[in-house]
PASEBA-1860 file (N, C-alpha, C; in nm, 3 decimals):
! residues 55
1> XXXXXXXX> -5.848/3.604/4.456/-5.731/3.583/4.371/-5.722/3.693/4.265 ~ -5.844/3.755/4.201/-5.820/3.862/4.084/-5.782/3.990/4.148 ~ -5.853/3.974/4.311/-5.803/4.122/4.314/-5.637/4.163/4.348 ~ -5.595/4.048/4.437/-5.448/4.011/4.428/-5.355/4.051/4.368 ~ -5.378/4.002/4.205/-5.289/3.965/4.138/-5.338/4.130/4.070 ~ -5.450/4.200/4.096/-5.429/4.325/4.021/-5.343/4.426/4.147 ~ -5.358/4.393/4.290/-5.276/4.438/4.336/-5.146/4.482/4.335 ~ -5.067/4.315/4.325/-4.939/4.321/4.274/-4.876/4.348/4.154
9> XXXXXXXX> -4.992/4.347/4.041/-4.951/4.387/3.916/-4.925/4.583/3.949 ~ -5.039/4.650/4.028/-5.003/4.793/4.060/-4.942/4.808/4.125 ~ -4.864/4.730/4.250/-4.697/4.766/4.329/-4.619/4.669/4.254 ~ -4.563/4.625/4.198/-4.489/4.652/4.063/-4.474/4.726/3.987 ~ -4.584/4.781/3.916/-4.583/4.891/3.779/-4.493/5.003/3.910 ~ -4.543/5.036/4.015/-4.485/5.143/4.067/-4.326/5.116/4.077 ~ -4.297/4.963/4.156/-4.196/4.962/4.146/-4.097/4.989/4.030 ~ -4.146/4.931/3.892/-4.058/4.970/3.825/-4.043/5.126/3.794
17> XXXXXXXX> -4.168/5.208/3.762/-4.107/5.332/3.786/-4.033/5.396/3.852 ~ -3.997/5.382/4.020/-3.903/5.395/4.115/-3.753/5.336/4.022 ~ -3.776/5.270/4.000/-3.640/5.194/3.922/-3.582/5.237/3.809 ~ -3.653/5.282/3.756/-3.631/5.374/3.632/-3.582/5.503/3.691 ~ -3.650/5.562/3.770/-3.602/5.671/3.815/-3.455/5.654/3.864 ~ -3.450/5.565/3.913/-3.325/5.542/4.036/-3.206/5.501/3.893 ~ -3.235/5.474/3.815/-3.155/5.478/3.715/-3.121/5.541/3.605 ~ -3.182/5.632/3.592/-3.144/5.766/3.563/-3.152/5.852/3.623
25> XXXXXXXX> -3.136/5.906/3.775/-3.098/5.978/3.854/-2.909/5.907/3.893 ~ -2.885/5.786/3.860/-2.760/5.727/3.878/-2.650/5.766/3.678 ~ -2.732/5.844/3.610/-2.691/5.823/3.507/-2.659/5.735/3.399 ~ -2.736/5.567/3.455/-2.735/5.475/3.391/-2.598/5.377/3.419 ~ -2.502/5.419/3.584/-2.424/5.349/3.608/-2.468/5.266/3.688 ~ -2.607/5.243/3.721/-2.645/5.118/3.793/-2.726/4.997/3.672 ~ -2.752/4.904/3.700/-2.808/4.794/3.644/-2.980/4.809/3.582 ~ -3.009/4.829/3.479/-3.131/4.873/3.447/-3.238/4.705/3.484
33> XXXXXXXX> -3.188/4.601/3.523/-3.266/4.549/3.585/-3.356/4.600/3.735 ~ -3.316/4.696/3.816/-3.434/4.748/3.858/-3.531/4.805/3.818 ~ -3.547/4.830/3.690/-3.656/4.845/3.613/-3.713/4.745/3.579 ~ -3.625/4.654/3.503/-3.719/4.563/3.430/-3.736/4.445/3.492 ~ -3.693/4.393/3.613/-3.738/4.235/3.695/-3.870/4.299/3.701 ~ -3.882/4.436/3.808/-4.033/4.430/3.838/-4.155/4.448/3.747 ~ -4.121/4.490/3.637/-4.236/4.502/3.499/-4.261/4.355/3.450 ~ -4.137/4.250/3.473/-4.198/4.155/3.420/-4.249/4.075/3.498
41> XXXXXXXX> -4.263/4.107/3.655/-4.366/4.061/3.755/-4.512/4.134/3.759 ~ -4.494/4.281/3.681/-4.596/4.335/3.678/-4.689/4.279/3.569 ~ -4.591/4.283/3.464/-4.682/4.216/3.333/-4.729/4.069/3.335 ~ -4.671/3.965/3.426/-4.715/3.855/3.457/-4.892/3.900/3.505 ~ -4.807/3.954/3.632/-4.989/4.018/3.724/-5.146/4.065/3.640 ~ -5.058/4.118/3.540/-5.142/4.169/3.500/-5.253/4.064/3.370 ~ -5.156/4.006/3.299/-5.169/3.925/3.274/-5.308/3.778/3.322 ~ -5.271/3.749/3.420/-5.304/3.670/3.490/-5.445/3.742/3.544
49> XXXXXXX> -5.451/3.875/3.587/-5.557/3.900/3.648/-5.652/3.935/3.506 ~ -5.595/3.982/3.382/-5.725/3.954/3.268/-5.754/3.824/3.251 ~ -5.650/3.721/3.220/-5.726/3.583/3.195/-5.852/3.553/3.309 ~ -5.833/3.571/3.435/-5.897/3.561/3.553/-6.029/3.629/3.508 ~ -6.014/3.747/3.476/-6.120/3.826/3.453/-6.227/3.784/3.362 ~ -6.161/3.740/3.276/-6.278/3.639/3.133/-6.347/3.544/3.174 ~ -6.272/3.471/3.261/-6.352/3.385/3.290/-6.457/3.349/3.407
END
């Protein structure tokens, strides 16, 4: 389960960089939620895999 969730916390973080990119390569006429849905699945992940980790 910890290594998982550090998985998906690192294809997220990527995703949102892709998303960022893709939105300012669009000049900011697309929806800056492709940036930020996946950071806040990343920051969940990440999240989750320190609590995991403490204990």
């Amino acid at each position: 389960m910890k290594k998982l969730t550090l998985i998906f916390g690192i294809f997220f973080s990527i995703l949102t960089f892709i998303g960022a990119a893709y939105v300012l390569y669009n000049e900011g006429g697309v929806s800056a939620g492709y940036a930020v849905v996946p950071m806040m699945f990343a920051l969940a992940c990440t999240a989750l895999y320190r609590q995991r980790r403490e204990l």
